[in-house]
N, C-alpha and C positions, 0 to 999 in steps of 0.2 A: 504494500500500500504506500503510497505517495504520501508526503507530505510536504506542509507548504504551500504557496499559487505559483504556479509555471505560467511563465510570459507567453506568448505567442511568438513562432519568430518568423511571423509574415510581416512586421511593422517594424521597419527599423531604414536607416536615412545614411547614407556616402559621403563623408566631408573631404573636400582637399583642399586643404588650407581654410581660407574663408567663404566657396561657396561650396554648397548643396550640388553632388552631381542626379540629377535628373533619370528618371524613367528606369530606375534600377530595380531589374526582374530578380534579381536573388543573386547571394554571394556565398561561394562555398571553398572550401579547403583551408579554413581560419586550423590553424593547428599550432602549439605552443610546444618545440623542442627543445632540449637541454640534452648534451652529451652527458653519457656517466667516468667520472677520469677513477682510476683503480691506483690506489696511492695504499696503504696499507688499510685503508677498507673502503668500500664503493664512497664516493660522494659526488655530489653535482658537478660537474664541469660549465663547460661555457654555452650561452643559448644561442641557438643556430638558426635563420631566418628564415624564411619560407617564402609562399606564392599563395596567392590567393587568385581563383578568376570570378571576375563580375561581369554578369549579362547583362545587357542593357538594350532599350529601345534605339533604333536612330534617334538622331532628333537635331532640329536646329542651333540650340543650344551649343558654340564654338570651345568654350572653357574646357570641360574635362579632353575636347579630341584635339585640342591646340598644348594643351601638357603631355599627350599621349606622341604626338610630333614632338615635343622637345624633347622628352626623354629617349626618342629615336636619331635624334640629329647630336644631342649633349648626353650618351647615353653612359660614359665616366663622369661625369661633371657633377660638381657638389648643385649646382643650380638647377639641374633636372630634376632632381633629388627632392619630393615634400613625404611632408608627413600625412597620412590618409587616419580618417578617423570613423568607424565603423558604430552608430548609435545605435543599440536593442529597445525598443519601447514598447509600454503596453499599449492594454485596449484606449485607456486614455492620453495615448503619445504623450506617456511620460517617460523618459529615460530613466532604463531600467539597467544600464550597463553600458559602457562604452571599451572600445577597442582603439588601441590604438598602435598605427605600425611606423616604424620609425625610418627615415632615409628610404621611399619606396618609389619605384618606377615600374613604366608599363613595360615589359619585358616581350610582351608576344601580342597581340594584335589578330582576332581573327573576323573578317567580314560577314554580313549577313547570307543568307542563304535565299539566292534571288528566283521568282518563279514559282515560289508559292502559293496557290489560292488561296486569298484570307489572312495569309499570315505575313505577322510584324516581323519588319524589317530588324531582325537582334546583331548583336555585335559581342563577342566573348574579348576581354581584356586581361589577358594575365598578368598581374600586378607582382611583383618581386620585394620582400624587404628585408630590413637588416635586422629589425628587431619588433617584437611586440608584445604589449604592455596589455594585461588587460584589468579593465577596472572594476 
């Protein structure tokens, strides 16, 4: 038996930097790794970054696909580099938990699947980072 209230996790919002990325279908692969280092008994080692990809609508909106070109053109550069901030809310959009990845860039890029009857134009963005914090 459960206890407690479990949020929903169809309600939750994409930050990069200061705006809101738009028409965001779902985010998956959020995962938090730490090496184990074997010194004379197991302990923590160092935390090791990950990938997350987020699907998303087209849309007109220039901001998240003009960072997603810079991190392609500056893709060493500390200035491609933000921090992306992942909000969980509940039924009353309230923040129930935040995520946050640190130094993260768009590492892979994949286009919609054109020709479909009916269906929205999506986009999958693989996002890459060095570290993440979760709250």
């Amino acid at each position: 038996m459960l206890t407690g209230d479990t949020f929903s996790s169809s309600t939750f919002a994409v930050e990069l930097g200061k705006f809101q990325v738009e028409t965001v279908q779902d985010v998956s692969g959020l995962t938090l790794e730490q090496d184990a280092a074997t010194r004379k008994a197991l302990a923590p080692g160092a935390r090791r970054g990950g990938e997350i990809t987020i699907r998303r609508g087209m849309e007109k909106s220039a901001a998240f696909t003009d960072w997603i070109k810079a991190t392609r053109v500056n893709a060493g550069r500390d200035g491609a580099r933000r921090n992306i901030t992942i909000v969980a809310k509940d039924a009353n959009t309230n923040t129930v938990r935040r995520i946050q990845l640190t130094n993260a860039w768009a590492s892979r890029w994949e286009g919609p699947q054109l020709g479909t009857p009916g269906g929205a134009a999506m986009e999958h963005v693989t996002i890459t980072y060095e570290d993440i914090t979760v709250e």
